[in-house]
N, C-alpha and C positions, 0 to 999 in steps of 0.2 A: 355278541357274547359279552358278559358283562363281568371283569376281572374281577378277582379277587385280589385281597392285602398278600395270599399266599403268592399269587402268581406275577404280581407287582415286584415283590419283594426280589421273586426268581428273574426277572426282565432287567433291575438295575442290578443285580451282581453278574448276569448275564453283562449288560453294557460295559459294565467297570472292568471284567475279565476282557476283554473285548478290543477297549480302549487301552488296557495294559499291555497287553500283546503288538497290540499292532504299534505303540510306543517303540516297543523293544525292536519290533520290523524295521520302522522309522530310522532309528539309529545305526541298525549294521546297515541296512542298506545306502543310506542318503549324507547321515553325518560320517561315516565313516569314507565314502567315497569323496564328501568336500575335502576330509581331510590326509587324503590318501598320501600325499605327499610329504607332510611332517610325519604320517606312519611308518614311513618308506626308510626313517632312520634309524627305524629297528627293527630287527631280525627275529623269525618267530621259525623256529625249526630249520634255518638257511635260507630262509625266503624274505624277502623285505614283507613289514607287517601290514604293509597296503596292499599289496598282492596278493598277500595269505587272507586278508578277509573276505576280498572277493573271487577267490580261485576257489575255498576250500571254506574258510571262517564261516561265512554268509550262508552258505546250504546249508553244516552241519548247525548253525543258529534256527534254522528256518524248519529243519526235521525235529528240534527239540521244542521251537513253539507250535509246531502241529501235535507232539507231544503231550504238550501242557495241556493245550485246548481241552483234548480229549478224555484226560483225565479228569482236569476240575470240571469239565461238564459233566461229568457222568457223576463226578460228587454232587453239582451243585442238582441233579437230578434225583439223586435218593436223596439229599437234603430235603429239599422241596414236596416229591414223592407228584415228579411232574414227568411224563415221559409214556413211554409205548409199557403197557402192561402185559408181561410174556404168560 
């Protein structure tokens, strides 16, 4: 099957959505666990803030980029006018 500039155009906003997300994953999950211990000298609701990222911080980041996905995909699919035809 041989693309189109339409469906090109839809695969690199696809990527770059993509790439931004899992950035954002990157960081609660990995930079913040490097740095859990200079977190740990602040309190985020009575909890040291290294603990709150990954007790509590980290899930509710991780349900709001499941979130995002869903949304800007389904934009970037009427954008496009790429998708299951109902």
């Amino acid at each position: 099957m041989k693309l189109t500039e339409r469906h090109r155009a839809y695969w690199r906003s696809n990527l770059w959505l993509t790439f931004s997300l899992l950035s954002v994953w990157f960081l609660v999950s990995f930079v913040a666990g490097y740095y859990a211990d200079e977190l740990n000298r602040y309190s985020f609701m009575g909890f040291p803030l290294g603990f709150y990222m990954f007790a509590q911080g980290s899930l509710i980041t991780f349900t709001i980029l499941i979130g995002i996905y869903v949304l800007a995909m389904n934009h970037l699919d009427r954008k496009y006018q790429i998708g299951e035809k109902r």
